[in-house]
TORTIMI-126156 format. One record per residue (C-alpha): residue in three letters; x, y, z. Coordinates in steps of 0.5 Angstrom, whole numbers, plus 500, padded with zeros to 3 digits. Layout:
TORTIMI-126156
<node type="ALA" x="X" y="Y" z="Z"/>
...
end
This chain:
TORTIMI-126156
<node type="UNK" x="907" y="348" z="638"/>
<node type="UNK" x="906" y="355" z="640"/>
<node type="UNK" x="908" y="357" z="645"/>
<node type="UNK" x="904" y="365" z="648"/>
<node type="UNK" x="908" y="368" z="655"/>
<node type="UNK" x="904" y="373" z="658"/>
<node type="UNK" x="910" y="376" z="663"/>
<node type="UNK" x="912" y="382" z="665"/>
<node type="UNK" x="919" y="381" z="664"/>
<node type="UNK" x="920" y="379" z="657"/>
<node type="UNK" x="928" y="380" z="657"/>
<node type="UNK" x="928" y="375" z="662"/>
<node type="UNK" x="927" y="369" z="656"/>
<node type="UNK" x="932" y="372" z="651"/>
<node type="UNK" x="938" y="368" z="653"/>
<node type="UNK" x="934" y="362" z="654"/>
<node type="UNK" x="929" y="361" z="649"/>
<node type="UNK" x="936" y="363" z="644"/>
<node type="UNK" x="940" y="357" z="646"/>
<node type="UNK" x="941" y="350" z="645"/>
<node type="UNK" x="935" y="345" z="645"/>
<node type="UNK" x="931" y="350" z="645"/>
<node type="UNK" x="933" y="355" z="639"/>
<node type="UNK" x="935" y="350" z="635"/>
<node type="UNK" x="927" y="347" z="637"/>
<node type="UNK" x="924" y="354" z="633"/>
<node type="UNK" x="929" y="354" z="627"/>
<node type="UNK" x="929" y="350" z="621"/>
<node type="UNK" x="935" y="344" z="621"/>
<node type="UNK" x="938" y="340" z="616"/>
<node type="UNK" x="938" y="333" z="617"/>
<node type="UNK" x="945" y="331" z="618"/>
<node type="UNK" x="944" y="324" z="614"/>
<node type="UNK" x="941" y="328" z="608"/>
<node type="UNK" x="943" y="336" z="608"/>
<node type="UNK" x="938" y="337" z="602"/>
<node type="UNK" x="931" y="334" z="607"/>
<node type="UNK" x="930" y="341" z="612"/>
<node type="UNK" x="925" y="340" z="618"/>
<node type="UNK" x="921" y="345" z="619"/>
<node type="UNK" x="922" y="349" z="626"/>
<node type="UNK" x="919" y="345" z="631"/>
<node type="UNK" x="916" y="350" z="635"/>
<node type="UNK" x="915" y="358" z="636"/>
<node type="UNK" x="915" y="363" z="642"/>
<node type="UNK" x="911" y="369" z="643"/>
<node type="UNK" x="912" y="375" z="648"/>
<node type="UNK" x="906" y="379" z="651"/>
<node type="UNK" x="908" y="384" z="656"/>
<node type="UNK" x="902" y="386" z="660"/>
<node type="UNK" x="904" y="393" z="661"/>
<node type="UNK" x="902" y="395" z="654"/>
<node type="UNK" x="895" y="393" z="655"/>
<node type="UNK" x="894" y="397" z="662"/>
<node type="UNK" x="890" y="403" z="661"/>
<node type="UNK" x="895" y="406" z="667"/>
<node type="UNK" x="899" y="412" z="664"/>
<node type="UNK" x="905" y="409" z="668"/>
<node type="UNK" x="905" y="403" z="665"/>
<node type="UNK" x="902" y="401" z="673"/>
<node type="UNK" x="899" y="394" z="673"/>
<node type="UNK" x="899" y="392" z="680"/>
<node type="UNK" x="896" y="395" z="687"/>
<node type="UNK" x="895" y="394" z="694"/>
<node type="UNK" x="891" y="387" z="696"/>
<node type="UNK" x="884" y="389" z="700"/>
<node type="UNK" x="885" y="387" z="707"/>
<node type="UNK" x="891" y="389" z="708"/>
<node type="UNK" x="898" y="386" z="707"/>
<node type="UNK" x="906" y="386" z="704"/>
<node type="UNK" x="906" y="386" z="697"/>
<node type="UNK" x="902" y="388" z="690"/>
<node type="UNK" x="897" y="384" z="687"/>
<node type="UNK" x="897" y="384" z="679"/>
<node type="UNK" x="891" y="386" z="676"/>
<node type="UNK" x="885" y="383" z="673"/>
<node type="UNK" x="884" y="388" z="667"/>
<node type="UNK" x="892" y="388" z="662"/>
<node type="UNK" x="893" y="380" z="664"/>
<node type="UNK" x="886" y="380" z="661"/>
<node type="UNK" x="886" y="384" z="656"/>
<node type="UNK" x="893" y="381" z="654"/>
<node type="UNK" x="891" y="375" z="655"/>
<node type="UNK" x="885" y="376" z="649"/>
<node type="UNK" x="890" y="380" z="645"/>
<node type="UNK" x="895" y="374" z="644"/>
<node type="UNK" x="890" y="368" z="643"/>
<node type="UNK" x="887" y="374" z="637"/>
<node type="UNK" x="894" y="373" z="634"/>
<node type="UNK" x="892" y="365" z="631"/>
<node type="UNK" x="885" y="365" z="632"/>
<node type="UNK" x="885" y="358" z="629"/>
<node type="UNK" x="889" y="355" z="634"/>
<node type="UNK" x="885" y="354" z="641"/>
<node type="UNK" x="890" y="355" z="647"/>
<node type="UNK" x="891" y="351" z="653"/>
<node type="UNK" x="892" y="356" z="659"/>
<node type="UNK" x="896" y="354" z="665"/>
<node type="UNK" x="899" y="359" z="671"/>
<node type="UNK" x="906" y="358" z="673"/>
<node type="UNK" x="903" y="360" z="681"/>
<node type="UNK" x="906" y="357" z="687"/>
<node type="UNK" x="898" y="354" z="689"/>
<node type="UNK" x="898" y="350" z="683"/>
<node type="UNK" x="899" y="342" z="682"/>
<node type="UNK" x="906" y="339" z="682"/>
<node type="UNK" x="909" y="339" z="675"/>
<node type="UNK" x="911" y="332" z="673"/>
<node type="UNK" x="913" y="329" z="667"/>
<node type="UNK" x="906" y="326" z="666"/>
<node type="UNK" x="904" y="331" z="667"/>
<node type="UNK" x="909" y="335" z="662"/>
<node type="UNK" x="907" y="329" z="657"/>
<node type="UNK" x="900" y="332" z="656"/>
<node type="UNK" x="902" y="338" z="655"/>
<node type="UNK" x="906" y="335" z="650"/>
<node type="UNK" x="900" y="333" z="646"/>
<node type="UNK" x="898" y="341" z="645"/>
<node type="UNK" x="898" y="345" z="640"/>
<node type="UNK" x="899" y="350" z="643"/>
<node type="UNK" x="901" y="353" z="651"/>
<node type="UNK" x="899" y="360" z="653"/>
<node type="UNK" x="904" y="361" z="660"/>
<node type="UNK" x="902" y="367" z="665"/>
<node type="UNK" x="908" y="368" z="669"/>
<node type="UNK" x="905" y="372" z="675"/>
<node type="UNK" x="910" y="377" z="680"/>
<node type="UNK" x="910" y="381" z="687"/>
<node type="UNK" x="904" y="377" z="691"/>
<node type="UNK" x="901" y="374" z="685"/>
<node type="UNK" x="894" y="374" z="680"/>
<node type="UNK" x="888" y="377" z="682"/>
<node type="UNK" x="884" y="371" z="684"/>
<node type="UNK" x="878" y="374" z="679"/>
<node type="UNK" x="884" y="374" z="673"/>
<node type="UNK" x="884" y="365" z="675"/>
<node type="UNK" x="877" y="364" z="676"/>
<node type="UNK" x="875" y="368" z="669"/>
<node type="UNK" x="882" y="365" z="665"/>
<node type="UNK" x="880" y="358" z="668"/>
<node type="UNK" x="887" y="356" z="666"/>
<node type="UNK" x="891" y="350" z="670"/>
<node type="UNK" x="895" y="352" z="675"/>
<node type="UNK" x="902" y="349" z="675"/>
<node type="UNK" x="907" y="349" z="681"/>
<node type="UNK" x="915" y="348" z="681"/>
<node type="UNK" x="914" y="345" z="687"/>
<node type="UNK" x="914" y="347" z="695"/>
<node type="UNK" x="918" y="353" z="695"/>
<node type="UNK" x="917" y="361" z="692"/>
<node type="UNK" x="920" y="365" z="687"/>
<node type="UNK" x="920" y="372" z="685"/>
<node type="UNK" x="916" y="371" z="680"/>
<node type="UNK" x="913" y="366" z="675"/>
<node type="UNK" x="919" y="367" z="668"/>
<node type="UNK" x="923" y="361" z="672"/>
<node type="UNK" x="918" y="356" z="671"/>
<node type="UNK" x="916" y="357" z="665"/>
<node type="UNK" x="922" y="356" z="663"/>
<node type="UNK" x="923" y="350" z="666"/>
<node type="UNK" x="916" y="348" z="663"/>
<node type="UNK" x="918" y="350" z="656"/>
<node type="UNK" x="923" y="345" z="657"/>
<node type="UNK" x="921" y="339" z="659"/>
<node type="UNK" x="915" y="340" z="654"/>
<node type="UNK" x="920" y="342" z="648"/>
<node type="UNK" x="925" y="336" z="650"/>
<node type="UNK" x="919" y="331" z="648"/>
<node type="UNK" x="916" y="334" z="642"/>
<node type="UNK" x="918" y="329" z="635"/>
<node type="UNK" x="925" y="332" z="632"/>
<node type="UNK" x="927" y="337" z="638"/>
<node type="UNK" x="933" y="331" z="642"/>
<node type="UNK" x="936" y="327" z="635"/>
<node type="UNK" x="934" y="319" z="637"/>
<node type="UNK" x="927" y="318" z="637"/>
<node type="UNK" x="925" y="316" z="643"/>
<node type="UNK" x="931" y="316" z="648"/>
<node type="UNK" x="928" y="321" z="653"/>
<node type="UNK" x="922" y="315" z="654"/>
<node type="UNK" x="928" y="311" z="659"/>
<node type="UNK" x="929" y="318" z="663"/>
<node type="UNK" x="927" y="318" z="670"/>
<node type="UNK" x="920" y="319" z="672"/>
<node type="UNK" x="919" y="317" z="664"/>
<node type="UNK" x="914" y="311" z="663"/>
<node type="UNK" x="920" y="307" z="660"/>
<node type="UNK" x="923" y="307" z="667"/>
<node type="UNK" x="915" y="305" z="670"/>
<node type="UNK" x="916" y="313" z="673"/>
<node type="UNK" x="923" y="311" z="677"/>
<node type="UNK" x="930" y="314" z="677"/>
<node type="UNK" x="934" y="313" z="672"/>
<node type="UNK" x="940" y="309" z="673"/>
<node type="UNK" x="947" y="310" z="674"/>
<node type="UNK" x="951" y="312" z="667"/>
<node type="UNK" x="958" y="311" z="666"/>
<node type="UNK" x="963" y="312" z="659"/>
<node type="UNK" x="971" y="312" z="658"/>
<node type="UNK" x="975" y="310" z="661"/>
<node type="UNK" x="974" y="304" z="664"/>
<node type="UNK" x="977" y="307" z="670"/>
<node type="UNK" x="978" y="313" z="673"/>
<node type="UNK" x="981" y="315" z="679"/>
<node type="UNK" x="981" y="307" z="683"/>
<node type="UNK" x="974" y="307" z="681"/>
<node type="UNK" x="972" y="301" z="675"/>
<node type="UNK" x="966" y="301" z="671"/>
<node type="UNK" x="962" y="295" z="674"/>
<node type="UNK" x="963" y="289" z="670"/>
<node type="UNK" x="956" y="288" z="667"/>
<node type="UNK" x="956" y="294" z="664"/>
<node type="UNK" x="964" y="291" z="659"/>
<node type="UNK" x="960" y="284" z="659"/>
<node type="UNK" x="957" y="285" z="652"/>
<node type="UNK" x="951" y="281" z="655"/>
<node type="UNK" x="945" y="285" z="654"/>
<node type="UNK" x="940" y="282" z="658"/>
<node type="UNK" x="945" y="281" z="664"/>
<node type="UNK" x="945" y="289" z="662"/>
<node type="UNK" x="939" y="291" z="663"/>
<node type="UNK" x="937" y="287" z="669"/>
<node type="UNK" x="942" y="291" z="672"/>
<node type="UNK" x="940" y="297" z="670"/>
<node type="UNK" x="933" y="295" z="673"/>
<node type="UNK" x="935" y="292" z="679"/>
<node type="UNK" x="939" y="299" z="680"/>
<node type="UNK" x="934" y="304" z="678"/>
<node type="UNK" x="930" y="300" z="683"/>
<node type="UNK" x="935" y="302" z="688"/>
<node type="UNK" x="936" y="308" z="687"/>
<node type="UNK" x="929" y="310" z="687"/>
<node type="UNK" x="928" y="306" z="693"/>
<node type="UNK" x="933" y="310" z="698"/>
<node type="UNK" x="932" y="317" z="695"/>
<node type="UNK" x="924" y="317" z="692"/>
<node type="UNK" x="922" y="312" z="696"/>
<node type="UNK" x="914" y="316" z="694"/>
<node type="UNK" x="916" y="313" z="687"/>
<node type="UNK" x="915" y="306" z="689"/>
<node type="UNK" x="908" y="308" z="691"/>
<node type="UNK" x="906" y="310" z="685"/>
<node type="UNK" x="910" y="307" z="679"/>
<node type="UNK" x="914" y="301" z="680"/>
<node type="UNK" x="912" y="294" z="676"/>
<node type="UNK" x="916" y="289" z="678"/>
<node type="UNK" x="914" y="283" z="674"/>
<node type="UNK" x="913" y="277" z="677"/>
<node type="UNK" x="910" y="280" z="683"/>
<node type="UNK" x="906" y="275" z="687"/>
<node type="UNK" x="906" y="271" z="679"/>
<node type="UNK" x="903" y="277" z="677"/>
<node type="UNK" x="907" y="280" z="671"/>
<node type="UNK" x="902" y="287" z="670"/>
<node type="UNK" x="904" y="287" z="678"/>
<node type="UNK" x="906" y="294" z="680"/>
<node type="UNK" x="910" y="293" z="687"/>
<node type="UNK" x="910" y="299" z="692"/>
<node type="UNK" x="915" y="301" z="697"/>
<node type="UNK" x="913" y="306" z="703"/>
<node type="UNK" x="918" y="310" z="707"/>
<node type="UNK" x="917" y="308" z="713"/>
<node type="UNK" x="920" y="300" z="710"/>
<node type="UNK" x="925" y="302" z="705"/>
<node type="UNK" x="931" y="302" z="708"/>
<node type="UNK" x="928" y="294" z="711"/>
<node type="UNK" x="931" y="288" z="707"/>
<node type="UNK" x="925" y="285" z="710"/>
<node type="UNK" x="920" y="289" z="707"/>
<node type="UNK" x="914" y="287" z="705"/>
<node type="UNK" x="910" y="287" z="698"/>
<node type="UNK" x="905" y="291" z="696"/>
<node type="UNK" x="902" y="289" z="689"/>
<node type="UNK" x="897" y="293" z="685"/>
<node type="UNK" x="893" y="288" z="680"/>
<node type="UNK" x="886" y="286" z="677"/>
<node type="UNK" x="881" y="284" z="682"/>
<node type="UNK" x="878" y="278" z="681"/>
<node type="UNK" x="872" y="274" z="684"/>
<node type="UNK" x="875" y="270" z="689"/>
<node type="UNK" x="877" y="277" z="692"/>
<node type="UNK" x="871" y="280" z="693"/>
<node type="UNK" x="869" y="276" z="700"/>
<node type="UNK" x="876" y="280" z="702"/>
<node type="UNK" x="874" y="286" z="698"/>
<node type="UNK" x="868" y="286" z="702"/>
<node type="UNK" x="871" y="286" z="709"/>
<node type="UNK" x="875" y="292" z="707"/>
<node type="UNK" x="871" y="297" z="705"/>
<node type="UNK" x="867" y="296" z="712"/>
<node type="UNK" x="874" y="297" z="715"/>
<node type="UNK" x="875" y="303" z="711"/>
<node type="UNK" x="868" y="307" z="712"/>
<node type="UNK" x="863" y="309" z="718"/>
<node type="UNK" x="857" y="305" z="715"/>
<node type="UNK" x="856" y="299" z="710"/>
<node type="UNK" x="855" y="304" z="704"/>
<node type="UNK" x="859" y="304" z="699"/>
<node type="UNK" x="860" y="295" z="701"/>
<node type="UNK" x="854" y="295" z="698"/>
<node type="UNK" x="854" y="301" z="693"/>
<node type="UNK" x="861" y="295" z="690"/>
<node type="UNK" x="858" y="289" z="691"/>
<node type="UNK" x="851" y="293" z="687"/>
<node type="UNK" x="856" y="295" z="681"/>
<node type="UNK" x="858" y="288" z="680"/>
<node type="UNK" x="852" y="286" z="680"/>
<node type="UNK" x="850" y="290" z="675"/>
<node type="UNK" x="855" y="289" z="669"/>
<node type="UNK" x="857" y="296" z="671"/>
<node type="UNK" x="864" y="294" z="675"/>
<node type="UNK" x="869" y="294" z="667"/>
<node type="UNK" x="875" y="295" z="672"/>
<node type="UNK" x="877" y="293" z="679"/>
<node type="UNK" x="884" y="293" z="683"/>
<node type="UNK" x="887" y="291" z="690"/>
<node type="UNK" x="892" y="293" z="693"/>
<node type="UNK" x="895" y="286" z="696"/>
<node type="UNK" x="900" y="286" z="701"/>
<node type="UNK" x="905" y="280" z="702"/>
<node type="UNK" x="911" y="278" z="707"/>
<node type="UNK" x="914" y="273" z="711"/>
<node type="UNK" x="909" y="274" z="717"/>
<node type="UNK" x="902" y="273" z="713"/>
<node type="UNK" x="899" y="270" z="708"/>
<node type="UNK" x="897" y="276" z="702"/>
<node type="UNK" x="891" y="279" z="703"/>
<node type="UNK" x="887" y="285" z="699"/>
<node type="UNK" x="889" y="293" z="703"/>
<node type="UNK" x="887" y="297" z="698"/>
<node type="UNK" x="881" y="297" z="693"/>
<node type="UNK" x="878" y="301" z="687"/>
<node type="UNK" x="872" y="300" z="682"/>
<node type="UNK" x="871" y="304" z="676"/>
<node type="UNK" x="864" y="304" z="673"/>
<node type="UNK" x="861" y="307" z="666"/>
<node type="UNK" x="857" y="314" z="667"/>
<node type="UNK" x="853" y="317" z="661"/>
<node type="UNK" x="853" y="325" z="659"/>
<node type="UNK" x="846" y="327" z="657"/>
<node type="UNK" x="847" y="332" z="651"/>
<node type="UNK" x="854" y="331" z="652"/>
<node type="UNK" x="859" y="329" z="647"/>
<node type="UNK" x="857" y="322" z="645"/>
<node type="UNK" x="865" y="320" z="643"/>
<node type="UNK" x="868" y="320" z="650"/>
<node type="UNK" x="866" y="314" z="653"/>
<node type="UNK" x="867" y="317" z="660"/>
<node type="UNK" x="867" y="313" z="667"/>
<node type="UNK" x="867" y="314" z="674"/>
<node type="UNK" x="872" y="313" z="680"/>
<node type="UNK" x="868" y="308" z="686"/>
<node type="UNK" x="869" y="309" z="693"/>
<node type="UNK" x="877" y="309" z="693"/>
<node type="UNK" x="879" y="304" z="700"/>
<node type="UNK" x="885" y="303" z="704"/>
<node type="UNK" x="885" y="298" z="710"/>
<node type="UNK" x="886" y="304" z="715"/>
<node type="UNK" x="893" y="300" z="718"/>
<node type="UNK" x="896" y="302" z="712"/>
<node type="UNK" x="894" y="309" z="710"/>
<node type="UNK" x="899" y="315" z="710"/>
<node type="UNK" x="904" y="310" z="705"/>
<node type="UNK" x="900" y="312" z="698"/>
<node type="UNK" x="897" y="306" z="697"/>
<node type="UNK" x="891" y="310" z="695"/>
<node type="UNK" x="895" y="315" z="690"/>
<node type="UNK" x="898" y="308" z="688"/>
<node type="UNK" x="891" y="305" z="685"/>
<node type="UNK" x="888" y="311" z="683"/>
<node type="UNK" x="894" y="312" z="678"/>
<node type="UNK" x="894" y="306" z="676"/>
<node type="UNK" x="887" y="305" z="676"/>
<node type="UNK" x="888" y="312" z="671"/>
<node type="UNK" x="893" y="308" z="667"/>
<node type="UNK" x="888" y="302" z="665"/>
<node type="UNK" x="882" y="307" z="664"/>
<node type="UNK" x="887" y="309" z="659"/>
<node type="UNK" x="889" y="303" z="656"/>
<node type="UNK" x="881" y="301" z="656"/>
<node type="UNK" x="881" y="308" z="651"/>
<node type="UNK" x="876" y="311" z="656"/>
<node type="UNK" x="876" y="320" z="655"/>
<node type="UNK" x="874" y="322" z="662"/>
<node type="UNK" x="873" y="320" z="669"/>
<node type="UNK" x="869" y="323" z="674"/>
<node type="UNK" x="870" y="322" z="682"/>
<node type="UNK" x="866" y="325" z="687"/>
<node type="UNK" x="871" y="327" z="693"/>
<node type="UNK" x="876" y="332" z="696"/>
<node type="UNK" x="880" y="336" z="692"/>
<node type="UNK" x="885" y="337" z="696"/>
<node type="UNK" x="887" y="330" z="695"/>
<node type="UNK" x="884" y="329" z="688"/>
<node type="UNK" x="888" y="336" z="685"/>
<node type="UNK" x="895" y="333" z="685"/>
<node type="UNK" x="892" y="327" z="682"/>
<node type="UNK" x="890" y="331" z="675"/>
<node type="UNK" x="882" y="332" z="678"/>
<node type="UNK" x="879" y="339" z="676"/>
<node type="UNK" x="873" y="342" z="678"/>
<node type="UNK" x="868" y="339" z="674"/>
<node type="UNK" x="864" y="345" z="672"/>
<node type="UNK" x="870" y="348" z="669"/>
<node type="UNK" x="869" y="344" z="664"/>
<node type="UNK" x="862" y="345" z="663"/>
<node type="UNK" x="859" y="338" z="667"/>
<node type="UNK" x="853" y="339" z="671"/>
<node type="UNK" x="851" y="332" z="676"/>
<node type="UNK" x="845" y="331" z="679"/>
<node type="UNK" x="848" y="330" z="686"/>
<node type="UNK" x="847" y="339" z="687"/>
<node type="UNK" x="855" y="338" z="689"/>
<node type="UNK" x="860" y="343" z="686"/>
<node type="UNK" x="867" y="342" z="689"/>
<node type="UNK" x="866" y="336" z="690"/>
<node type="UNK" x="865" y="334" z="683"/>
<node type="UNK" x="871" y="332" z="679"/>
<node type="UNK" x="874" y="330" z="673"/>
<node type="UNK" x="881" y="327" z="670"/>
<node type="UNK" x="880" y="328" z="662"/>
<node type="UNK" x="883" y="324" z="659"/>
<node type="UNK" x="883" y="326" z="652"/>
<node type="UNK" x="879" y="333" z="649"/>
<node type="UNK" x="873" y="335" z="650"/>
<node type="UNK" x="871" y="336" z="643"/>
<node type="UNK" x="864" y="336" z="644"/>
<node type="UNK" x="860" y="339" z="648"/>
<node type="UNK" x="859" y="337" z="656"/>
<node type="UNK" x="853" y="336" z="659"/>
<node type="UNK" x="850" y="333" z="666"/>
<node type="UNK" x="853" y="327" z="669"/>
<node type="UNK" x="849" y="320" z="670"/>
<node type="UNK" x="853" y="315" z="675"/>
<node type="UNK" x="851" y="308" z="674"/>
<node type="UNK" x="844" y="307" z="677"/>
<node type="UNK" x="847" y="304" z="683"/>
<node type="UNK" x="849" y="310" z="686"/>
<node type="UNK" x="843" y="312" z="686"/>
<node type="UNK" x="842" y="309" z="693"/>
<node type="UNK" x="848" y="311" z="696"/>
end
């Protein structure tokens, strides 16, 4: 993997990008069983200052912000010119563009995962008050964000993302395969990790827990899972309404259990379960989508998809406790859509109506279905899916402008237009075509 840094501070990555994981990640390495077998360096980094692109004779490329205000803004012409010139280096290799800016969508190890299957990143880490918006909107990148705090400037989360993905590309970390049970990984279902423990057996009055010196090894990882379960429960209880499979939720060993904040701490709490729709539900997946909407629309725009063989993938969200019976609170139906003169391979689909009985909003069932429902469209190897919503909600959940990929749709919406790739686009796009169904809606 390549990696291209436009910063205005190069010395900063120095000492980073030359130690440990990192360093040995871009050399080549003996392998420790056979000193005559040499893997070849994993990755390489490349840095671009803009400075040398600027048409300044000060090397000046930041001014003050139209409208007034603190601070200076980066301009559009040496980012730019910057930019072309290190993409020009290896013109055969495309380059996935992100920028590290306090706006963009929250960086997440699923998202790390992604960027993993590049092969190659090009990093714009901005400074003072940030990019001009021209350099975003003409760029297009995929804007990445360490989380809800600001820095002086974008080198800090580049390295961090340097590292995530690094750490994940095959022969950087020694054991194959051991990063996929760290939290937030898919081994762990997104969880946290579970306490660790080594020699000696006590320290300080404190034991290592009996199970863990009980040479049972299922006995170990029931543990480990009943922990990392816990943990998740009292410090990342927004994790649980996500990720979490319980197998033998309500019968159901593909499940995905949910816990909110407001019941994490109640030993009562009631099961929130995620699974695959199924014709005896559809009576209550009726009800509720006329609970969740104004009018009877998108209940008929359901029942209309089904009808016509276009509902391949369909999930509740069902809630169980000791109170009631279970019952459907949350629905969500993925339908086929076509791309007219688009790339015939990429057998994309489209996001239906998403609904959560209005009792339970706010606990992020409906963030919970979408991942989930994302996850099978996965496994079904479906390329892209598109949904026509808010981008508010939507962004945070791997949704982009549509058109910034190219894809047009008959509706004459824009914004609204998303899409969530979910392999390249290798063809070309085209106009979007949604089950007929829609048509009516």
């Amino acid at each position: 993997m390549r990696f291209d840094l436009v910063t205005l501070f190069p010395e900063m990555f120095e000492s980073v990008l030359g130690s440990s994981i990192l360093r040995r990640a871009a050399e080549a390495v003996a392998n420790p069983a056979d000193a005559s077998e040499i893997r070849d360096a994993v990755v390489s980094y490349h840095l671009h200052n803009p400075r040398d692109y600027t048409d300044s004779k000060h090397n000046k490329v930041d001014d003050t912000p139209y409208g007034g205000g603190p601070g200076m803004v980066i301009q559009c012409q040496p980012v730019y010119d910057c930019v072309l010139a290190a993409e020009a280096e290896l013109p055969g290799m495309e380059a996935t563009r992100i920028a590290v800016t306090p706006t963009g969508r929250p960086l997440t190890q699923e998202l790390v995962e992604e960027l993993a299957q590049k092969p190659r990143l090009l990093v714009l880490c901005g400074h003072y008050e940030g990019f001009d918006q021209r350099i975003l909107d003409e760029l297009a990148p995929i804007e990445v964000s360490l989380g809800d705090y600001v820095l002086t400037g974008g080198e800090l989360p580049a390295m961090v993302l340097i590292d995530c993905v690094v750490r994940l590309l095959p022969g950087v970390i020694g054991k194959a395969g051991s990063h996929d049970r760290d939290s937030f990984s898919p081994g762990l279902d997104r969880l946290l990790d579970h306490p660790h423990y080594t020699r000696p057996p006590e320290w300080r009055g404190r034991a290592v827990p009996d199970v863990l010196l009980s040479g049972d090894h299922q006995k170990i990882e029931a543990w480990r899972r009943e922990r990392s379960v816990e943990l998740t429960k009292e410090r990342r209880p927004d994790l649980l309404a996500t990720t979490l499979r319980v197998a033998g939720a309500l019968g159901d060993a593909s499940s995905t259990e949910i816990g909110g904040p407001a019941s994490r701490s109640d030993a009562a709490m009631p099961i929130i379960a995620i699974r695959d729709a199924a014709d005896s539900d559809h009576d209550a997946i009726d009800a509720l989508l006329r609970s969740a909407f104004d009018t009877d629309a998108e209940a008929k725009l359901v029942r209309n998809l089904r009808d016509q063989g276009d509902a391949p993938i369909e999930l509740v969200a069902e809630v169980d406790s000791a109170a009631e019976q279970p019952r459907v609170i949350g629905h969500i139906l993925f339908s086929p859509v076509t791309i007219e003169g688009g790339d015939g391979r990429l057998r994309p689909l489209g996001l239906a109506p998403l609904a959560v009985d209005p009792a339970f909003r706010r606990r992020g069932i409906g963030r919970a279905l979408v991942r989930q429902g994302l996850r099978v469209c996965e496994d079904a190897r479906a390329g892209a899916v598109f949904v026509l919503g808010e981008p508010a909600y939507y962004g945070p959940l791997g949704f982009e402008t549509a058109s910034k990929h190219g894809f047009s749709n008959p509706f004459g919406v824009d914004e609204p237009f998303q899409v969530r790739l979910l392999r390249p686009l290798t063809g070309p796009a085209g106009m979007v075509q949604f089950a007929p169904a829609f048509d009516g809606l």
